[in-house]
N, C-alpha and C positions, 0 to 999 in steps of 0.2 A: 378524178380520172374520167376519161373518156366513156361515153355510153357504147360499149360493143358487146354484142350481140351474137350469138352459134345460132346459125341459118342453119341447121342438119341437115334440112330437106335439099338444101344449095351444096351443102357441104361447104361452107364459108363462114368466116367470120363478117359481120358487117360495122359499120359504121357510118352514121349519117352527120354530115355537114354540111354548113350553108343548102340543104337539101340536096345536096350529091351525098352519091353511095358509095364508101372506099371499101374494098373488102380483102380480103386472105382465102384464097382457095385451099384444102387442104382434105389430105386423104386420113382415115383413123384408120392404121392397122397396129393390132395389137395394143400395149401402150405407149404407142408414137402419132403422134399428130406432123405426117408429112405436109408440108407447105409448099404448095405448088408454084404459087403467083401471087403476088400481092398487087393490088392495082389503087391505086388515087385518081379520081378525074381529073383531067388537065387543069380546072379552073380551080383545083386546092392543092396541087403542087408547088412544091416548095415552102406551104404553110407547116410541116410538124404534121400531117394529118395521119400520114403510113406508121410514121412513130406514134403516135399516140393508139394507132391500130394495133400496131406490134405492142404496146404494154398491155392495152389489156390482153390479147392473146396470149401472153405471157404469164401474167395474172391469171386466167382460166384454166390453163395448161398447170399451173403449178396447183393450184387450188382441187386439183382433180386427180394428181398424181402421175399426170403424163409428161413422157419425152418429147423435143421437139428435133424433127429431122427437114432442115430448111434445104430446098432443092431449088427453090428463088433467090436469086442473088441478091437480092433488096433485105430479103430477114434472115439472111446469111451474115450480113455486114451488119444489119443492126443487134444483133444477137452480140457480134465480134465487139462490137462499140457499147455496149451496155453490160458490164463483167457481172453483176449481179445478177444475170440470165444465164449465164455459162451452164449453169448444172443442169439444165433446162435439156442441153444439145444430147444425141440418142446417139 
Protein backbone atom coordinates (compact mmCIF):
# COMPACT_ATOMS: atom_id res chain seq x y z
CA UNK A 1 0.00 0.00 0.00
CA UNK A 2 0.77 3.31 -0.51
CA UNK A 3 2.82 5.55 2.11
CA UNK A 4 0.15 8.20 3.25
CA UNK A 5 0.44 10.27 5.64
CA UNK A 6 -2.41 12.78 8.11
CA UNK A 7 -0.72 16.24 7.78
CA UNK A 8 -3.12 17.57 10.93
CA UNK A 9 -1.28 20.57 10.92
CA UNK A 10 -2.33 20.90 6.83
CA UNK A 11 -5.44 19.19 7.61
CA UNK A 12 -4.51 16.79 4.55
CA UNK A 13 -3.69 13.60 3.77
CA UNK A 14 -0.26 13.38 1.97
CA UNK A 15 1.46 11.50 -0.36
CA UNK A 16 4.77 11.57 -1.95
CA UNK A 17 5.68 10.31 -5.43
CA UNK A 18 8.35 10.43 -7.89
CA UNK A 19 9.08 13.48 -5.20
CA UNK A 20 5.72 15.41 -5.95
CA UNK A 21 3.14 15.85 -3.14
CA UNK A 22 -0.48 14.48 -4.03
CA UNK A 23 -2.73 15.26 -1.19
CA UNK A 24 -6.56 15.25 0.18
CA UNK A 25 -7.62 18.34 1.81
CA UNK A 26 -10.29 17.46 4.47
CA UNK A 27 -12.14 18.96 7.32
CA UNK A 28 -12.77 16.61 10.76
CA UNK A 29 -16.02 17.36 12.18
CA UNK A 30 -17.45 15.19 14.54
CA UNK A 31 -16.95 11.56 13.30
CA UNK A 32 -16.69 12.60 9.70
CA UNK A 33 -13.75 13.26 7.77
CA UNK A 34 -14.97 15.90 5.03
CA UNK A 35 -12.80 15.94 1.77
CA UNK A 36 -12.60 18.89 0.42
CA UNK A 37 -10.06 18.47 -2.67
CA UNK A 38 -7.97 15.97 -3.65
CA UNK A 39 -5.05 17.14 -5.89
CA UNK A 40 -2.23 15.07 -8.07
CA UNK A 41 0.50 17.16 -9.61
CA UNK A 42 0.25 17.26 -13.21
CA UNK A 43 3.43 15.13 -13.92
CA UNK A 44 1.66 11.97 -12.03
CA UNK A 45 -1.72 12.14 -13.46
CA UNK A 46 -3.01 9.60 -14.86
CA UNK A 47 -0.61 7.28 -13.10
CA UNK A 48 -3.10 5.60 -10.21
CA UNK A 49 -1.55 8.19 -7.90
CA UNK A 50 -5.15 10.00 -6.42
CA UNK A 51 -6.24 6.18 -6.05
CA UNK A 52 -3.77 5.00 -4.33
CA UNK A 53 -4.28 8.28 -2.13
CA UNK A 54 -7.82 7.59 -1.78
CA UNK A 55 -6.96 3.79 -0.32
CA UNK A 56 -5.15 4.75 2.12
CA UNK A 57 -7.32 7.49 3.27
CA UNK A 58 -9.86 5.01 3.31
CA UNK A 59 -7.59 2.56 5.28
CA UNK A 60 -7.12 5.53 7.97
CA UNK A 61 -10.67 6.50 8.01
CA UNK A 62 -11.74 2.95 8.65
CA UNK A 63 -8.98 2.13 11.10
CA UNK A 64 -10.00 5.09 13.25
CA UNK A 65 -13.84 4.60 13.18
CA UNK A 66 -14.64 7.52 11.04
CA UNK A 67 -17.17 8.51 8.38
CA UNK A 68 -16.34 9.90 5.11
CA UNK A 69 -18.20 12.95 3.55
CA UNK A 70 -16.65 13.43 -0.01
CA UNK A 71 -17.57 17.11 -1.29
CA UNK A 72 -14.68 16.51 -4.11
CA UNK A 73 -15.89 15.05 -7.10
CA UNK A 74 -12.73 12.91 -7.61
CA UNK A 75 -13.32 10.80 -3.98
CA UNK A 76 -16.98 10.99 -4.61
CA UNK A 77 -16.50 8.72 -7.81
CA UNK A 78 -13.76 6.86 -6.39
CA UNK A 79 -15.62 5.92 -3.36
CA UNK A 80 -18.72 5.10 -6.01
CA UNK A 81 -16.10 2.87 -7.97
CA UNK A 82 -14.60 0.95 -5.03
CA UNK A 83 -17.84 -0.83 -3.27
CA UNK A 84 -15.78 -2.05 -0.50
CA UNK A 85 -15.66 1.64 0.74
CA UNK A 86 -19.21 2.34 0.58
CA UNK A 87 -19.78 2.06 4.46
CA UNK A 88 -17.17 4.45 4.72
CA UNK A 89 -19.80 7.33 3.19
CA UNK A 90 -21.51 9.68 6.40
Amino acid sequence: MANVTDNTAAGRYEMIEADQVAYADYRLEGGRLIIDHVFTPPPLRGAGTAGRLMQGVAADVRARGLKITPLCGYAAAWIRRHPETVDLLA
